[in-house]
PASEBA-1860 file (N, C-alpha, C; in nm, 3 decimals):
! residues 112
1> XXXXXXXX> 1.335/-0.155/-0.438/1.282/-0.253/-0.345/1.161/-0.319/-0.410 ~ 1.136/-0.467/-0.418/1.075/-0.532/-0.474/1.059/-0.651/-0.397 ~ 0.907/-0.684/-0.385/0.845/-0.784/-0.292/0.723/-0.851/-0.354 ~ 0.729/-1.015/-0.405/0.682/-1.052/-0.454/0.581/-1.146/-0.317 ~ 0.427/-1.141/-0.300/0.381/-1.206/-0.179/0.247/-1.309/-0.238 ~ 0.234/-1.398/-0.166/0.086/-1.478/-0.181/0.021/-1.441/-0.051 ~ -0.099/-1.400/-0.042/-0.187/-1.444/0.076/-0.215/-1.546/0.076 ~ -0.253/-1.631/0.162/-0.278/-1.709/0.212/-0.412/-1.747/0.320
9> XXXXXXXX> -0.484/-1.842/0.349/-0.572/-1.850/0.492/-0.537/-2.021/0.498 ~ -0.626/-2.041/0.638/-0.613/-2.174/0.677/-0.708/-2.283/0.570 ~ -0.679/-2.385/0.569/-0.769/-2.437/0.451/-0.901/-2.523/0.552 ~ -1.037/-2.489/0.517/-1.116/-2.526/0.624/-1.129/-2.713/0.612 ~ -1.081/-2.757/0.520/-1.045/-2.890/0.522/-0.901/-2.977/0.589 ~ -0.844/-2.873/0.659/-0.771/-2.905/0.738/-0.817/-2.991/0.843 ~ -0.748/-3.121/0.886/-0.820/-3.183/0.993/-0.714/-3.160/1.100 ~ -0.581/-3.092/1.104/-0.562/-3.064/1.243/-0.528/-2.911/1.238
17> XXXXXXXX> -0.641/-2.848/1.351/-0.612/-2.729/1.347/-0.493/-2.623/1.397 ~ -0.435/-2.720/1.511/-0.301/-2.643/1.541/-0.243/-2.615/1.400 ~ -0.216/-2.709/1.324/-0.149/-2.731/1.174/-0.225/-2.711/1.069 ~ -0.280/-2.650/1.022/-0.401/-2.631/0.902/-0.309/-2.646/0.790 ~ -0.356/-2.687/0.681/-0.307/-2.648/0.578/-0.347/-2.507/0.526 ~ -0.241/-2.458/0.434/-0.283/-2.294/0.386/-0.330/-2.343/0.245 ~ -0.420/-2.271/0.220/-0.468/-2.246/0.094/-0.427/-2.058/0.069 ~ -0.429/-2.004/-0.098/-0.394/-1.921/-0.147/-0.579/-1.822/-0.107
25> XXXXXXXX> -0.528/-1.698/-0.100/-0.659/-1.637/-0.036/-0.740/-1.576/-0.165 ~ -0.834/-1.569/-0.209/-0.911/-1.466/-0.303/-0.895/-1.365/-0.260 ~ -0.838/-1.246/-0.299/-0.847/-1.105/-0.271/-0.902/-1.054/-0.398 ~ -0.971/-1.075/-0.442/-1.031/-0.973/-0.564/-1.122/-0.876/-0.482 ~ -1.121/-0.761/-0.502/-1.151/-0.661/-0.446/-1.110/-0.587/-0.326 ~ -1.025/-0.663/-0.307/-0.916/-0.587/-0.135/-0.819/-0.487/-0.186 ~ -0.761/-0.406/-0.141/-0.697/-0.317/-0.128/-0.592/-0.330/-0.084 ~ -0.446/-0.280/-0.037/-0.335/-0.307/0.058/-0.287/-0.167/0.017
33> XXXXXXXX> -0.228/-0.142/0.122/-0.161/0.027/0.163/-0.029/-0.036/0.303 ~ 0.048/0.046/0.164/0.231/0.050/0.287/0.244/0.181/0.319 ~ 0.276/0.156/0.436/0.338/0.329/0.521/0.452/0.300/0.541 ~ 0.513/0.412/0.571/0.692/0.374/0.617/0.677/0.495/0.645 ~ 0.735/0.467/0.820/0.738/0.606/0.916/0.915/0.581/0.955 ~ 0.881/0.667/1.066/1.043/0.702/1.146/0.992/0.553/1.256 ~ 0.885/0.570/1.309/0.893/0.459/1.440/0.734/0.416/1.419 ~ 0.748/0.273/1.471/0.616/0.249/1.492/0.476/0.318/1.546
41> XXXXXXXX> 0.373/0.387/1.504/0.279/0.474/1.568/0.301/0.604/1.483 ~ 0.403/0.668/1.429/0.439/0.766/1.420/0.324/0.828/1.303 ~ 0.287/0.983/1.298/0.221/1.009/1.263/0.267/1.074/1.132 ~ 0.389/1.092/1.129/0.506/1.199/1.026/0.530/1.036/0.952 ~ 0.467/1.018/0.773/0.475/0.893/0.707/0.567/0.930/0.595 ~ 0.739/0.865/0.565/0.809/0.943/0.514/0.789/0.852/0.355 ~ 0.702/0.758/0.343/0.693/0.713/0.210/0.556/0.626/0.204 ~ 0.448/0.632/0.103/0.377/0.520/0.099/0.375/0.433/-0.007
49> XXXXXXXX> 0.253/0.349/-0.028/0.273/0.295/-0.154/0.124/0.264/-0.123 ~ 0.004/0.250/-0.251/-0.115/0.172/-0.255/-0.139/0.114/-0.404 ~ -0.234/0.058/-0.408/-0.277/0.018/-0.569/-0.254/0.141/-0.628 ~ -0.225/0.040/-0.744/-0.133/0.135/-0.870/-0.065/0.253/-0.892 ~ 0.007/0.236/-0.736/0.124/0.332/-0.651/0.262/0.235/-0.602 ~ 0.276/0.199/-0.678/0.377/0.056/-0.598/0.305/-0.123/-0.561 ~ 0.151/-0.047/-0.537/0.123/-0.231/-0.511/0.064/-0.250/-0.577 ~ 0.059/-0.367/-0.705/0.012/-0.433/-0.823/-0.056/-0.592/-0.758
57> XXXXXXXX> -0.236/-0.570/-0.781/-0.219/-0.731/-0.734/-0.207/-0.803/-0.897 ~ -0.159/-0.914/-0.918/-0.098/-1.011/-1.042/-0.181/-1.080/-1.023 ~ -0.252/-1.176/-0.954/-0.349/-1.265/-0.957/-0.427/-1.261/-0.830 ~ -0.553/-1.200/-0.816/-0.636/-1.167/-0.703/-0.701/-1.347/-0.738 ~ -0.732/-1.412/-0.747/-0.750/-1.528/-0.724/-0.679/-1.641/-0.676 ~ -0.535/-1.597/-0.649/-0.476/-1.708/-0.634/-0.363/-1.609/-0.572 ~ -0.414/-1.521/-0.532/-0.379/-1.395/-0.372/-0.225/-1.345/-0.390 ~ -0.185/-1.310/-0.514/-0.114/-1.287/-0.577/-0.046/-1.143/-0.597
65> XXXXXXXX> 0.023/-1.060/-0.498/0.031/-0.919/-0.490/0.194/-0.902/-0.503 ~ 0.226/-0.789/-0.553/0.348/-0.734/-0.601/0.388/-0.584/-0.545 ~ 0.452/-0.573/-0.450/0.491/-0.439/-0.377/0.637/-0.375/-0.483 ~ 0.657/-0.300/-0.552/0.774/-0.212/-0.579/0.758/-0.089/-0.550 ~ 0.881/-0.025/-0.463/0.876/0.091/-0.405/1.009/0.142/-0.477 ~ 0.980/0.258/-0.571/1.113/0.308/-0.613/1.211/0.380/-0.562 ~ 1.312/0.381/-0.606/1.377/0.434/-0.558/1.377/0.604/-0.494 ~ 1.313/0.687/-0.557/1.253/0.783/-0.512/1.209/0.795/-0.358
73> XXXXXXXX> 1.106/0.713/-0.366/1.039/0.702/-0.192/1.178/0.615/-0.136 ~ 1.256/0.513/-0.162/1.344/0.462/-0.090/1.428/0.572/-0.038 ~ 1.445/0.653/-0.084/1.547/0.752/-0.088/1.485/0.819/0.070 ~ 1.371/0.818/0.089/1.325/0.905/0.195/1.306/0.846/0.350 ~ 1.321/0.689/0.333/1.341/0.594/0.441/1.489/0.646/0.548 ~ 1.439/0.651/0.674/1.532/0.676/0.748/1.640/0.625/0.782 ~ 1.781/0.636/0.828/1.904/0.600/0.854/1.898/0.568/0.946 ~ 1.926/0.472/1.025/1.972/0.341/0.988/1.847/0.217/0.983
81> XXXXXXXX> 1.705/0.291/1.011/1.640/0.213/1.004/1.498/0.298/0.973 ~ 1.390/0.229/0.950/1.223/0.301/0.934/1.165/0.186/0.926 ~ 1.017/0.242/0.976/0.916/0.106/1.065/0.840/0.065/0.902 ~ 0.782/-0.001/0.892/0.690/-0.001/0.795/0.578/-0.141/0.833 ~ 0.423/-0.075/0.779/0.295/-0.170/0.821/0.266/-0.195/0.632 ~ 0.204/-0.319/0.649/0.153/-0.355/0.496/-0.032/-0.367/0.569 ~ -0.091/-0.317/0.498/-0.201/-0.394/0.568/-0.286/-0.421/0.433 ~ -0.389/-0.468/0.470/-0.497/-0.500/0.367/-0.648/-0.489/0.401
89> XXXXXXXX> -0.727/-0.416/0.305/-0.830/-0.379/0.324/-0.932/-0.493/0.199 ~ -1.028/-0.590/0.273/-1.113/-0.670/0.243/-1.266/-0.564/0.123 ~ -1.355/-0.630/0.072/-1.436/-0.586/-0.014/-1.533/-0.525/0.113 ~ -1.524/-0.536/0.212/-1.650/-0.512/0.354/-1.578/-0.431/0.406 ~ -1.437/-0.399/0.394/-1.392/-0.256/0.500/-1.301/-0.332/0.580 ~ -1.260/-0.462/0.628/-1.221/-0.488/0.722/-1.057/-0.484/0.711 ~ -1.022/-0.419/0.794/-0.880/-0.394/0.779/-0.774/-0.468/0.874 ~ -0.688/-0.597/0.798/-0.572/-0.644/0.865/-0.438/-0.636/0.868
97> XXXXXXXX> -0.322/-0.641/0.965/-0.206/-0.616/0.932/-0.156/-0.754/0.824 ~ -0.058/-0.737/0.736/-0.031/-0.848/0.710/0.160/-0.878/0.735 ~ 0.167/-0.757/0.767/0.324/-0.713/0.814/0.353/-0.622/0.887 ~ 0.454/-0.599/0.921/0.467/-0.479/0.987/0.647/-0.543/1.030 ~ 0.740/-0.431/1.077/0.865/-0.438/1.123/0.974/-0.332/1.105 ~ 1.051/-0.346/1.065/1.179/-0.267/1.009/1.241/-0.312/0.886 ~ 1.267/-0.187/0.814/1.349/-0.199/0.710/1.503/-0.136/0.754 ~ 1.557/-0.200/0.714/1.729/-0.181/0.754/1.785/-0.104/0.681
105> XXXXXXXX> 1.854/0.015/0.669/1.909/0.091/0.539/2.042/0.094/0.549 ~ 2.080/0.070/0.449/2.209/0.014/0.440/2.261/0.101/0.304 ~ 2.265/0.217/0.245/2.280/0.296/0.147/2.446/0.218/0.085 ~ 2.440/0.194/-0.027/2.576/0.133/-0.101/2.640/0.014/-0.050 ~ 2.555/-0.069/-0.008/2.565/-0.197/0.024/2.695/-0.292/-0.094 ~ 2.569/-0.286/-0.193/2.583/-0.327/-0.300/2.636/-0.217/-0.444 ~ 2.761/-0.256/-0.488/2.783/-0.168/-0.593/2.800/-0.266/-0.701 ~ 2.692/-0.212/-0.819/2.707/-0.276/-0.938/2.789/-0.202/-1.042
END
């Protein structure tokens, strides 16, 4: 499993705010941590991933982050489904979701 992402924020030169334009976010010095449970809340976490555990940021200036979760921890994701949160931790502590949902498991989907 492989997830290539940009952060993003609103661009403060946006002149309509319902519609902002996005600009790419600076994360140099933030953090991001994946859990993957059985259900949302759950306290039993059957795989994670953090910096230089699966999440690689590629360009913290131009908000540039790379999630691979090997197959190993995939292996431990629940049938037929498991919750998973991405969040991100700022240079001040402040901690946001930037995902969160279901992963679908589908074991031999695909045979190469």
């Amino acid at each position: 499993f492989t997830l290539k992402m940009t952060c993003k924020q609103p661009d403060p030169a946006s002149t309509d705010p319902k519609n902002p334009n996005y600009i790419p976010l600076d994360i140099t010095g933030f953090t991001f941590s994946l859990e993957i449970s059985e259900k949302p809340g759950s306290s039993q976490i059957l795989a994670s991933a953090s910096i230089n555990d699966g999440i690689t940021v590629l360009d913290a200036t131009n908000g540039i982050v790379l999630i691979s979760i090997s197959s190993e921890k995939t292996s431990k994701f629940n049938y037929p489904k498991s919750a998973y949160q991405l969040r991100r931790t700022d240079q001040y502590g402040n901690k946001v979701t930037l995902l969160q949902g279901w992963f679908i498991v589908n074991p031999g989907v695909i045979n190469d």
